[in-house]
C-alpha positions as CSV (number, residue, x, y, z in Angstrom):
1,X,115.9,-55.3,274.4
2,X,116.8,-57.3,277.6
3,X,120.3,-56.5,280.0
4,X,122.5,-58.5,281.5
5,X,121.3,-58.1,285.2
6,X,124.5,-58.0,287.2
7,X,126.1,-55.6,283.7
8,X,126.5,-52.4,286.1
9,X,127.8,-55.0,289.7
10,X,126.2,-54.4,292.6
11,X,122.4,-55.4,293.2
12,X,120.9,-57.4,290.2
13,X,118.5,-55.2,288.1
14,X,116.3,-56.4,285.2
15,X,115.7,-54.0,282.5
16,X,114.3,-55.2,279.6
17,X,111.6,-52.5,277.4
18,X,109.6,-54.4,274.9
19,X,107.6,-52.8,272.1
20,X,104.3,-54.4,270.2
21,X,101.8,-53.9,267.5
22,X,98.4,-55.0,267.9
23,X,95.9,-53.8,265.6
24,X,98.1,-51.0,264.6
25,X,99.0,-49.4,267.7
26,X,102.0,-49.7,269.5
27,X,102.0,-51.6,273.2
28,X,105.0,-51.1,275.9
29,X,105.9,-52.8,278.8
30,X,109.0,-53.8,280.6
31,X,109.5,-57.6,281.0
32,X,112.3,-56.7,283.6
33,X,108.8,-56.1,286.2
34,X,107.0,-58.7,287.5
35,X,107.9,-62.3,288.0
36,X,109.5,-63.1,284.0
37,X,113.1,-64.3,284.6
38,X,113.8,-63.6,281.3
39,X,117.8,-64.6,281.8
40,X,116.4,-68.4,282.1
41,X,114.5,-67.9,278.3
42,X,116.2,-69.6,275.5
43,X,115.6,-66.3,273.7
44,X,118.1,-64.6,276.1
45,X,120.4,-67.0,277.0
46,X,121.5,-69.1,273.5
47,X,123.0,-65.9,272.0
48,X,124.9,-65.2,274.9
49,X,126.2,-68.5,275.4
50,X,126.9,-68.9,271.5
51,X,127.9,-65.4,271.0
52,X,126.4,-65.0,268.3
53,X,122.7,-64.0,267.0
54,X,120.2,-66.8,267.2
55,X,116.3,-67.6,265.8
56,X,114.3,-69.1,268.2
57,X,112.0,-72.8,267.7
58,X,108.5,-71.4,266.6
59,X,105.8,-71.4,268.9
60,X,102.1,-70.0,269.6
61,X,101.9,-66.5,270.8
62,X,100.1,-65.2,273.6
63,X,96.1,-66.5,273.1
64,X,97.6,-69.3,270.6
65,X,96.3,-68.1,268.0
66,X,99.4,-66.4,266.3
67,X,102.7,-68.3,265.4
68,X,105.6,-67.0,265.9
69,X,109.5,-66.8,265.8
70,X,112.0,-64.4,267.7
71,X,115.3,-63.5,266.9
72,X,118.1,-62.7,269.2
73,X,121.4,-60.8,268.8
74,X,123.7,-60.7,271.7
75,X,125.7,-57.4,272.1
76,X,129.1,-57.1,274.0
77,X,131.1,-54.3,274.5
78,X,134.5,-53.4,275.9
79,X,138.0,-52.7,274.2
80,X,137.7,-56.2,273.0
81,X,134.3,-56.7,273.4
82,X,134.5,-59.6,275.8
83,X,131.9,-57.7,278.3
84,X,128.4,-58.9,277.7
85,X,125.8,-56.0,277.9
86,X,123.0,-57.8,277.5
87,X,120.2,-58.9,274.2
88,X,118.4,-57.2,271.4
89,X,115.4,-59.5,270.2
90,X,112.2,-58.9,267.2
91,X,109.3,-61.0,267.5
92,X,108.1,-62.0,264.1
93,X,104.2,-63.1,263.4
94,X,104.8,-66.4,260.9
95,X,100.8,-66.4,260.2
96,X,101.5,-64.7,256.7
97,X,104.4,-67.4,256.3
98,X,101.6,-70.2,256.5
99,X,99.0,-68.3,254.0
100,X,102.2,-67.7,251.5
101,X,103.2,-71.2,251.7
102,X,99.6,-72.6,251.1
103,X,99.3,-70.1,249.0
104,X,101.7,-71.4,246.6
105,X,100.1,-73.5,243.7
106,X,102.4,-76.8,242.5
107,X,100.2,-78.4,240.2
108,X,96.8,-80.1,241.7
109,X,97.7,-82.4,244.3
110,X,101.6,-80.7,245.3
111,X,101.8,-78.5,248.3
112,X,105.3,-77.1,250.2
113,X,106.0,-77.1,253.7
114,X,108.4,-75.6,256.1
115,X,109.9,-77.3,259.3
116,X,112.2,-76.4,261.9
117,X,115.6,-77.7,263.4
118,X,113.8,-79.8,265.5
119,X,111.7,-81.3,262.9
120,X,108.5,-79.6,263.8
121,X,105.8,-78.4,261.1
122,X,106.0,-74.9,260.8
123,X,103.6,-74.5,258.0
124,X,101.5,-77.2,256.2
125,X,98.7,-77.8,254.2
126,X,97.4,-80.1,256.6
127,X,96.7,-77.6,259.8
128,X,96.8,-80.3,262.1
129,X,100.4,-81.0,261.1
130,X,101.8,-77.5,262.2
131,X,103.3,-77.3,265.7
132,X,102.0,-80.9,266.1
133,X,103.5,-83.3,264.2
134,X,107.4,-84.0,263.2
135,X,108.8,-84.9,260.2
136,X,109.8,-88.5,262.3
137,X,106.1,-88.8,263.6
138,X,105.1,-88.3,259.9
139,X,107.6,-90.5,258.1
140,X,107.1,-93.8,261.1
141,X,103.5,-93.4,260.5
142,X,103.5,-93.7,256.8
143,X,106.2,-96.2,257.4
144,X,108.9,-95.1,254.3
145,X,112.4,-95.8,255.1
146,X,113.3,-93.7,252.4
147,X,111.1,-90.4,254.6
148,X,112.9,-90.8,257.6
149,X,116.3,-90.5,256.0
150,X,115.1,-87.4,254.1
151,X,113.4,-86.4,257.9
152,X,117.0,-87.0,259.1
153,X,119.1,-84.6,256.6
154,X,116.3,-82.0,256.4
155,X,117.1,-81.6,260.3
156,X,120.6,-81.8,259.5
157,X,120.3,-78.6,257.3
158,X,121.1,-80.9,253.7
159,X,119.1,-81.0,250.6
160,X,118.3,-83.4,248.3
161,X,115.7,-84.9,245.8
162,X,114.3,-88.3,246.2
163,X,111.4,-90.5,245.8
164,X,109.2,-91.2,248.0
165,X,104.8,-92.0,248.5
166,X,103.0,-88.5,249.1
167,X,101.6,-88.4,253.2
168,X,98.3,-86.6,251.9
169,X,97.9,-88.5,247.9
170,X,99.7,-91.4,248.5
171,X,100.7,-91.1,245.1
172,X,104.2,-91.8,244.0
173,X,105.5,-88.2,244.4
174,X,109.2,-86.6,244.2
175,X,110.6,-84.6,247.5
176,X,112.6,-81.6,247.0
177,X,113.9,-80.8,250.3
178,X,116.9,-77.7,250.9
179,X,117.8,-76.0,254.2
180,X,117.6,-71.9,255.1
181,X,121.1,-71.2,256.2
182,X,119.7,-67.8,258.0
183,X,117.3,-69.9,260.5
184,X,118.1,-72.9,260.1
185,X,114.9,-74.3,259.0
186,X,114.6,-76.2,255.6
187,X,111.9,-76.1,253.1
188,X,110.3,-78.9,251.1
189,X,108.2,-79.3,248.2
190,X,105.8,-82.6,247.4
191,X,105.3,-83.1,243.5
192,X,103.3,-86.3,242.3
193,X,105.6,-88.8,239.6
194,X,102.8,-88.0,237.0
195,X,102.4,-84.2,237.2
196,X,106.2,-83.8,237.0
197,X,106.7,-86.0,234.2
198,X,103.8,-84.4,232.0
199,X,105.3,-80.7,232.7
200,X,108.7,-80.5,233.2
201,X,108.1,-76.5,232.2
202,X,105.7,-76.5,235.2
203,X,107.8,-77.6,237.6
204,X,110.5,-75.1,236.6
205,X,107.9,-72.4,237.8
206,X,107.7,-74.0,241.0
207,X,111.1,-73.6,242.1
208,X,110.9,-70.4,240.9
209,X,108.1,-69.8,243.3
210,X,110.0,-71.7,246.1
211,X,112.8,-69.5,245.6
212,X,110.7,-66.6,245.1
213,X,109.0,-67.4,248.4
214,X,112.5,-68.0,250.2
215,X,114.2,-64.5,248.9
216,X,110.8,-62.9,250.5
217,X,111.0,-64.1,253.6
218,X,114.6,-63.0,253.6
219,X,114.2,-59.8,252.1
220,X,111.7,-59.1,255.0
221,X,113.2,-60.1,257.4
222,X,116.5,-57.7,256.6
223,X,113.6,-54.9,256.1
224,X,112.3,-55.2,259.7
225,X,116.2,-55.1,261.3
226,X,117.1,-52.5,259.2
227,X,114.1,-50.4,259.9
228,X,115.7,-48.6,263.1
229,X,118.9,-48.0,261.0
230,X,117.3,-46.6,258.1
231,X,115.1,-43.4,260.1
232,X,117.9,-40.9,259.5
233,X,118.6,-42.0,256.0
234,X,114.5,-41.6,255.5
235,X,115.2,-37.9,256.7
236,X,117.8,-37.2,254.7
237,X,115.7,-38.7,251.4
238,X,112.8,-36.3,252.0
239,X,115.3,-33.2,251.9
240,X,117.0,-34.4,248.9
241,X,113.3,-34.5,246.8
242,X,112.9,-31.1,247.4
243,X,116.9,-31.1,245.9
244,X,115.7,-32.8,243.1
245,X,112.7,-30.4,242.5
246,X,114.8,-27.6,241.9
247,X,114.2,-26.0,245.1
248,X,118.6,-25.9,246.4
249,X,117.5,-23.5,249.0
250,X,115.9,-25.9,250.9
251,X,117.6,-27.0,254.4
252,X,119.4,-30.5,254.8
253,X,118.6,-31.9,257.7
254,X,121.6,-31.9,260.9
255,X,123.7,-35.4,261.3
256,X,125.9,-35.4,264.5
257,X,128.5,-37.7,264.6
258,X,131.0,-39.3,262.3
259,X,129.0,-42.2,260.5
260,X,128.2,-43.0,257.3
261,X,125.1,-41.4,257.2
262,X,126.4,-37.7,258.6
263,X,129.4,-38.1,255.8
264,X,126.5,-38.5,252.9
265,X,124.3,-35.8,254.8
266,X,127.7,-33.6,254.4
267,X,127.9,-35.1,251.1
268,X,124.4,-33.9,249.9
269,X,125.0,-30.1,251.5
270,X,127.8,-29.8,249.7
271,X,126.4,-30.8,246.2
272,X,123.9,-28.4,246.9
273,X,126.5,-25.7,247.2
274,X,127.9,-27.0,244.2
275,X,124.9,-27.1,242.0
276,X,123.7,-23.5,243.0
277,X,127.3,-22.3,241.9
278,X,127.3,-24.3,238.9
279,X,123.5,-22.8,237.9
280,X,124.6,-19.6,238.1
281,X,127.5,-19.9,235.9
282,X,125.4,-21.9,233.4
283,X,122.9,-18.8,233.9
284,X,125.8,-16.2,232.9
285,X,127.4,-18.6,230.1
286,X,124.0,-18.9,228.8
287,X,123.5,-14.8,228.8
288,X,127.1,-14.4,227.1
289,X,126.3,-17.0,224.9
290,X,123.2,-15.3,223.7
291,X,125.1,-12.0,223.8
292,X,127.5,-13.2,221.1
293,X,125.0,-14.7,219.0
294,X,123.2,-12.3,218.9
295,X,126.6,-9.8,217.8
296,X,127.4,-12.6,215.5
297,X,123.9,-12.1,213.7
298,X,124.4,-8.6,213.7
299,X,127.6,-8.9,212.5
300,X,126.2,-11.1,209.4
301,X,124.1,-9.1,208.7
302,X,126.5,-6.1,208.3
303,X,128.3,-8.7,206.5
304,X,125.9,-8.8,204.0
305,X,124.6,-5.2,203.6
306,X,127.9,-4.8,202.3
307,X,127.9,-6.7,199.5
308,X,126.2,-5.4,196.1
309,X,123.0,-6.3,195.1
310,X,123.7,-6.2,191.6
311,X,126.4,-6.6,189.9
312,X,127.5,-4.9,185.8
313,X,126.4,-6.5,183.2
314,X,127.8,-5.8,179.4
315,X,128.3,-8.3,176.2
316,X,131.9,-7.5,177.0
317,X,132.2,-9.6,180.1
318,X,131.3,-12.0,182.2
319,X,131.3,-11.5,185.7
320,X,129.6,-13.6,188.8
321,X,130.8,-13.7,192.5
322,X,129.5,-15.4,196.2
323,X,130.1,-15.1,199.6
324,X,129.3,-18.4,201.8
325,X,129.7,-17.5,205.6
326,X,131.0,-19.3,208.3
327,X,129.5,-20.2,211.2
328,X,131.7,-17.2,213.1
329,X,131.4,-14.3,210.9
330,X,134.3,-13.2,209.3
331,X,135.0,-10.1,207.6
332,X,134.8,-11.6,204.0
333,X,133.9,-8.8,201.1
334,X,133.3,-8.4,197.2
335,X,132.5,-5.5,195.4
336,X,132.1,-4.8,191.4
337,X,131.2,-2.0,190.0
338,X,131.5,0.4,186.5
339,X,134.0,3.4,187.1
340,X,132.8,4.7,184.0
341,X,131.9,3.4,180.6
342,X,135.1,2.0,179.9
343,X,136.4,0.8,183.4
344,X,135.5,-1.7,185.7
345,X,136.6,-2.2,189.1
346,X,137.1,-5.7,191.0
347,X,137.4,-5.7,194.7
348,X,137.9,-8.7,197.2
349,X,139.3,-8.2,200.7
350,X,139.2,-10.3,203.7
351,X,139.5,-8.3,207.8
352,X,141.1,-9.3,210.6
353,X,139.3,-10.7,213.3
354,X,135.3,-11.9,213.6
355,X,132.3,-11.0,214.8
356,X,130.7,-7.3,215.0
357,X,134.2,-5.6,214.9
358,X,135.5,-6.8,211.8
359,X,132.3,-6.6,209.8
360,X,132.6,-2.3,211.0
361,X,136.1,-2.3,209.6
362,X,135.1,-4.0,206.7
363,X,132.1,-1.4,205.7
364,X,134.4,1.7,207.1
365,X,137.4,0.3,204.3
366,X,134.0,-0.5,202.1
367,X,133.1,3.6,202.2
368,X,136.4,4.8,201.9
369,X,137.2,2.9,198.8
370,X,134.1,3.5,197.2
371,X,134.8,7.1,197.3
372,X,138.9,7.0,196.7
373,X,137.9,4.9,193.5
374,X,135.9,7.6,191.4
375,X,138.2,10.0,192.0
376,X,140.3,8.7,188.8
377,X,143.6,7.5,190.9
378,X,145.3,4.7,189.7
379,X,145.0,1.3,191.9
380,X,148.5,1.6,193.8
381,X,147.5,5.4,194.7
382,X,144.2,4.6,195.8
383,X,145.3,1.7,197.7
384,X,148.2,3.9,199.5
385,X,145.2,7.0,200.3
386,X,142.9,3.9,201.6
387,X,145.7,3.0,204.1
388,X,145.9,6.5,205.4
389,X,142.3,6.8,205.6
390,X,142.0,3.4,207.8
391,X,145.2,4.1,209.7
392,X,144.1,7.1,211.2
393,X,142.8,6.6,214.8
394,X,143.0,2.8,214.3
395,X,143.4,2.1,218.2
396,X,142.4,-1.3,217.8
397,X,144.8,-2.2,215.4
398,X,142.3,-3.6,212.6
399,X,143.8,-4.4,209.3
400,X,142.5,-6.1,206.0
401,X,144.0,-7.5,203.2
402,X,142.8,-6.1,199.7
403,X,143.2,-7.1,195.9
404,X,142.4,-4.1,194.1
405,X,141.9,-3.9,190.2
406,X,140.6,-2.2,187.6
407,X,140.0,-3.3,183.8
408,X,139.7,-1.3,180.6
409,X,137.1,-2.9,178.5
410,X,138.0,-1.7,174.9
411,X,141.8,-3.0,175.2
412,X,141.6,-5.7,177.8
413,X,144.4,-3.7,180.3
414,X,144.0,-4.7,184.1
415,X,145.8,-2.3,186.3
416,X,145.6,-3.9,190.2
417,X,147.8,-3.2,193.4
418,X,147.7,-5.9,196.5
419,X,147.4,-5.1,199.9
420,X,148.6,-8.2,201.5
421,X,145.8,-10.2,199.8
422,X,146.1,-13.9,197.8
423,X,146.9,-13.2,194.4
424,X,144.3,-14.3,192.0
425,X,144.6,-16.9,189.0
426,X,144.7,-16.0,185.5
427,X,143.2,-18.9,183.2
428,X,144.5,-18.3,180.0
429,X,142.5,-19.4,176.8
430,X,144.8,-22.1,175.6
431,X,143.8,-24.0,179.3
432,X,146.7,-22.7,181.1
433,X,146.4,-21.1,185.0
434,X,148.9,-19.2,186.4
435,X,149.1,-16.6,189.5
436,X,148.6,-13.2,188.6
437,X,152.7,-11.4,189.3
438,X,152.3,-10.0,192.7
439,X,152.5,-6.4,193.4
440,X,153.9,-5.9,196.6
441,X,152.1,-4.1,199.4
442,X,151.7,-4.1,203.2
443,X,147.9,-4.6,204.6
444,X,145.7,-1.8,205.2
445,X,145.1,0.3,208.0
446,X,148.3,-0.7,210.0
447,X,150.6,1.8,209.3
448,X,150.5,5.2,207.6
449,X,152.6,6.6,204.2
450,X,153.4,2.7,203.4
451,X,153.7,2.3,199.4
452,X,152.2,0.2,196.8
453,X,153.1,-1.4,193.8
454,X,150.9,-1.4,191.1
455,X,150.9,-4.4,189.0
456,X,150.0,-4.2,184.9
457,X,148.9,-6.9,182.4
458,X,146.5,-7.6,179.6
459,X,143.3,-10.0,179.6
460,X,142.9,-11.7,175.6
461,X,139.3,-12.2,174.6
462,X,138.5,-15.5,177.0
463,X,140.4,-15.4,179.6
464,X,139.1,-15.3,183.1
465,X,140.5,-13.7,186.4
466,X,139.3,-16.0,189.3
467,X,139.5,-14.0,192.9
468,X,139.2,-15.6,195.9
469,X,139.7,-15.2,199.9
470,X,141.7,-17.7,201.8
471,X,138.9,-19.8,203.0
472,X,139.4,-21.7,199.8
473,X,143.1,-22.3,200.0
474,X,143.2,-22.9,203.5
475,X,140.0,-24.9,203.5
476,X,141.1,-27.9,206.2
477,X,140.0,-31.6,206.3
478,X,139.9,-34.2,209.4
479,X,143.0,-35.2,208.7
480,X,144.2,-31.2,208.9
481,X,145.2,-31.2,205.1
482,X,144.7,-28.2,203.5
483,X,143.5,-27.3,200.1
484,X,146.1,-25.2,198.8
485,X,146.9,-23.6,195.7
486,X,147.8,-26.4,194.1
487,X,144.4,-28.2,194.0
488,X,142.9,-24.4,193.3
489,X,145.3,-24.4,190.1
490,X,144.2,-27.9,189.0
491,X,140.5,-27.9,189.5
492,X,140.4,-24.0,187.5
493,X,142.2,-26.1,184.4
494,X,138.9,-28.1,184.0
495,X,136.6,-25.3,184.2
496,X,137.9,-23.6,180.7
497,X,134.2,-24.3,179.3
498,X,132.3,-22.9,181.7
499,X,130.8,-19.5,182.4
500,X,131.5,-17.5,186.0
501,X,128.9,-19.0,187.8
502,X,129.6,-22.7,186.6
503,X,133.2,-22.0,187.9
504,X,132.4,-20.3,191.3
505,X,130.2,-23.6,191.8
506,X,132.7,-26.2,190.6
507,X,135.2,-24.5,192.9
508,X,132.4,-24.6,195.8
509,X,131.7,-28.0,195.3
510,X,135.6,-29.3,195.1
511,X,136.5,-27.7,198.2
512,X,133.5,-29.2,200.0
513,X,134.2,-32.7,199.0
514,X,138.1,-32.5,200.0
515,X,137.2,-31.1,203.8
516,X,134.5,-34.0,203.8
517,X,132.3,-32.7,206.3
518,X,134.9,-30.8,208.6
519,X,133.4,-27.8,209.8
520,X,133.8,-24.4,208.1
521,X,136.3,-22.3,209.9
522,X,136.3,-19.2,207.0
523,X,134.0,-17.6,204.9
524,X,134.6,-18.7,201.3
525,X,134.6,-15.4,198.8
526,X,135.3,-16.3,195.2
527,X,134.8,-13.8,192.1
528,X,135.3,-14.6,188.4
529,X,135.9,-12.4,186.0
530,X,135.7,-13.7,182.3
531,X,136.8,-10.8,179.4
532,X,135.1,-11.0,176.4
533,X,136.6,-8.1,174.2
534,X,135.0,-5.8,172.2
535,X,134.4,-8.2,169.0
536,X,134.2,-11.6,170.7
537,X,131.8,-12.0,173.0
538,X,128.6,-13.5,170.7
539,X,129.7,-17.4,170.9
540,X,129.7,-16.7,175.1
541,X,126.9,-14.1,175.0
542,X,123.7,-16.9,175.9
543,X,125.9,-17.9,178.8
544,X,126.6,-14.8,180.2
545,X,126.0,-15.2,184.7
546,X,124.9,-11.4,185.6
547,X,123.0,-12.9,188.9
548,X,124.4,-13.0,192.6
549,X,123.1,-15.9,195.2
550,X,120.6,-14.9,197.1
551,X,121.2,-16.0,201.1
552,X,118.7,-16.2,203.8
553,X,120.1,-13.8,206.5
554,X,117.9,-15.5,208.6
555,X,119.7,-18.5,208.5
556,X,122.7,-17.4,209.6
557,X,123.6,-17.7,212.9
C-alpha cells in the first residue's frame, strides 16, 4: 500500500508498508525509506494516471528466480472522489502458473503457452522462451506470415484459430489463441493436424482443461483480494457452527458499523433469539401434545370398558353390534342386555364432546341406566329418571343423545323412547326399510323434569331393527358430501339375506368406499337386531352372529 506523497500538502512524505511471505513467515518493511521512488514505478503511477486498477508486465523477482506479476488499484477519495490518496498493490508468484501450464497434457507433441500485452512469454514449454523471447521474435524466426498475424491479434487481445507449422514439432499444427480480459494477457494452445483429426473427443478435453486452467487462475486471484474482506465474515462463520450444533447460547461475535457484514451479524443474533423461542414453544406443544394423547388413550380406553363383553344369545334372535373409533375419541356407546327372561333391552347413545370428558359422561349415564332399567319402568319413564339423574350437578353442561328400547320376545312388542338420538331403521320382511316413528324427547342431562314419549310397535318373525350413531349418516367425503339417510335406507334393502353381522359389515364397508379415504371424524356405532319369534327361528338358527369384534386398545391412539 503506497500514498500519494504530497496527499496531506506541506513537506512530501513517502509512506508505503509492504507485507511478504517467504517460507511461510510474514516480512515487513516500508518502501517509503530508503532511496525507492516508488511514485516513478509503473506499478504506482499507471493506475493513477488511468484511474483505474491495473496488472503489471511480468518480471523476475528479487534473486531472479521467481516470476511474477503485481496488481495495482488506485484509491481516491473526496465528495466526488476526484482526490487521489494514493495505491493498494498484491504481488503474485506466477511459478505455479508455469508448472500448471506445462502441466497440462494436449496429446503427445501439444503444449499451451501464455504471453503478455507486450508479446513476452510468460510461460512455455521451452524455458528459454519465457521472459526471453516474443511472440514476433518467435514467428520472424520460424519465418510464417500466417504467425506474425496471429502474434499481432494475440497482442491486440483477439482470438482466433488458424493454421500454422508447430515452433518446437514443426509439424503442421492448429493455433487456438483467446485473450484474458482481467490482465490482458492471452493464452494459446499448439495441437498437431494429425492428433486433432484422429480425436476430435480429445481435443474437446483440452479446452476444457484450458478453460479449466483460466477459471483457476481467476478464481485465485479474486481469493487472494478478497482475503482482507472476508476476516470478519470468517468470525462470524465460526460462531454460527456452534449455532448449528445446537448450542444458541453461544455468543455472536460484535460488528460495528453499518455494513453488510454487521447487518448479517445482527441478522444471525436475532435468529438465534428466534430459534430459542421457537424451541421452547415446540418443547411445550410437544408436552401438550403428549398430554392429550395420552387423555385420548385413556379416554379410549374408558370408551371401551364400557361396552359389553358379551352379548344375549337365544334361538329367538339375532343380535350383533360394533364400535369402530375415531382417531379423537368420541363418546360412542352400545349396550344389550336380558331384563328378564322375556325382555331384552337395546341401547345406543352418542355424548357431547371428545376426549376424557365425554367418555366419564358416557360410563356415569352407562351406570345410571343400568340400574333405572331393572327397576321394571317403562322406556319413556326410565328415560325421564335418567335425565334427572344426569342433570343434577351437571356444571359442565354435558348431554347425550339416547335410543332406548326394549322387546318382548314371546309377542314381538318393542316399546322405545328417544332422547334426541337418530331413529333407527326397521327392515321389514317383504324388503321394505322404513324409519322407526319418532318419539319425541329432549337430550339427556340438560335440563331436569323434561318428558318423554314412548314410542310402541311390533317386530314380525324376520324383521331386523338396525341402530346406529351419526358417524354413519354424516360420514363425509373429499368433496364434503355426506352419506345420509338416504344411502343408509338403500344399502339396508340389499342386506334382507344376511344375518346381523353380515349387515353391520356391509354397512361398514359402504360407508368406507363413499368417504374414499377421507379421514374419520366420528366413531361409527351400528347394532342389528334381527327377531326371530317364538316358532320361526330354525331356517336362521346356523346363522345366528352372538360374537362382538374384538379391538386392540393398543392401537388406538
Amino acid at each position: 500500500m503506497a500514498r500519494d506523497p504530497l496527499f496531506l500538502g506541506g513537506e512530501k512524505k513517502n509512506i508505503a508498508p509492504y507485507v511478504c511471505r517467504r517460507k511461510g513467515v510474514l516480512h515487513y518493511r516500508d518502501l517509503g525509506k530508503g532511496d525507492y521512488n516508488y511514485a516513478a514505478w509503473d506499478w504506482y503511477s499507471k493506475p493513477k494516471t488511468l484511474r483505474r486498477p491495473v496488472w503489471s508486465e511480468p518480471y523476475f523477482g528479487k534473486g531472479g528466480n521467481t516470476l511474477m506479476v503485481t496488481y495495482s488499484v488506485p484509491v481516491f477519495v473526496g465528495e466526488n472522489n476526484n482526490k487521489f490518496w494514493g495505491v493498494i498493490a498484491c504481488d503474485v508468484s506466477l511459478n505455479w502458473l508455469n508448472k500448471l501450464m506445462t502441466s497440462i497434457i494436449l496429446g503427445e507433441t501439444g503444449y499451451a503457452f501464455l504471453v503478455s500485452r507486450k508479446g513476452v512469454y510468460i510461460t512455455h514449454p521451452n524455458r528459454n522462451f519465457i521472459m526471453k523471447e516474443t511472440v514476433f521474435n518467435v514467428a520472424k524466426k520460424s519465418r510464417q506470415p500466417a504467425l506474425t498475424k496471429v502474434s499481432q491479434n494475440m497482442v491486440n487481445g483477439k482470438s482466433g484459430f488458424v493454421r500454422m507449422k508447430s515452433v518446437i514439432t514443426e509439424k503442421p499444427s492448429w493455433c487456438i489463441y483467446a485473450p484474458i480480459p482481467s490482465s490482458g494477457w492471452s493464452l494459446s494452445i499448439i495441437l498437431t493436424e494429425e492428433e486433432l483429426m484422429q480425436n476430435i473427443i480429445r481435443l474437446g478435453r483440452m479446452e476444457a482443461a484450458a478453460g479449466a486452467a483460466g477459471f483457476v487462475l481467476l478464481l485465485l486471484i479474486a481469493l487472494l483480494i478478497s482475503r482482507s474482506i472476508t476476516q470478519p465474515i470468517r468470525a462470524l462463520d465460526k460462531a454460527t457452527r456452534s449455532l448449528a450444533k445446537g448450542n444458541l447460547d453461544a455468543p455472536l461475535p460484535v460488528m460495528d458499523g453499518e455494513d453488510e457484514v454487521a447487518h448479517l451479524a445482527d441478522s444471525f443474533e436475532t435468529m438465534r433469539k428466534d430459534l430459542k423461542d421457537y424451541l421452547e414453544k415446540l418443547r411445550q406443544a410437544t408436552a401438550e401434545k403428549e398430554r392429550i394423547e395420552s387423555e385420548i388413550h385413556i379416554a379410549r380406553s374408558i370408551q371401551m370398558s364400557l361396552l359389553p363383553k358379551r352379548v344375549p344369545q337365544s334361538r329367538e334372535f339375532d343380535l350383533c353390534a360394533m364400535l369402530e373409533p375415531a382417531r379423537q375419541v368420541g363418546g360412542d356407546l352400545y349396550d344389550c342386555f336380558m331384563i328378564d327372561d322375556q325382555n331384552i333391552c337395546l341401547v345406543i347413545a352418542d355424548a357431547a364432546g371428545k376426549g376424557v370428558p365425554a367418555a366419564l359422561f358416557m360410563a356415569v349415564t352407562r351406570t345410571y341406566l343400568k340400574a333405572l332399567s331393572w327397576e321394571a319402568h317403562s322406556p319413556a319413564e326410565t328415560l325421564f329418571r335418567l335425565n334427572n339423574e344426569l342433570a343434577h350437578g351437571n356444571d359442565g353442561c354435558m348431554f347425550v343423545t339416547l335410543f332406548y328400547a326394549v322387546i318382548h320376545l314371546a309377542t314381538g312388542e318393542c316399546r322405545y323412547a328417544s332422547a334426541g338420538h337418530n331413529s333407527p331403521f326397521i327392515m321389514q320382511s317383504d324388503g321394505r326399510v322404513t324409519l322407526v316413528p319418532r318419539a319425541k324427547g329432549a337430550i339427556l342431562g340438560a335440563v331436569k323434569g323434561l318428558p318423554y314419549e314412548e314410542g310402541m310397535f311390533t317386530m314380525q318373525s324376520g324383521e331386523m331393527l338396525y341402530l346406529y350413531t351419526d358417524g354413519i349418516t354424516e360420514a363425509m367425503n373429499s368433496a364434503g358430501e355426506l352419506y345420509g339417510e338416504g344411502r343408509a335406507i338403500e344399502e339396508l334393502k340389499a342386506c334382507k339375506e344376511m344375518t346381523c353381522l353380515e349387515t353391520l359389515d356391509t354397512m361398514r364397508a359402504s360407508v368406507e368406499q363413499f368417504v374414499d379415504g377421507a379421514a374419520q371424524s366420528d366413531d361409527i356405532t351400528q347394532l342389528a337386531f334381527r327377531y326371530m319369534g317364538r316358532d320361526d327361528y330354525a331356517s336362521v338358527a346356523k346363522r345366528i352372529s352372538v360374537s362382538l369384534p374384538k379391538y386392540d386398545l393398543q392401537s388406538v391412539k
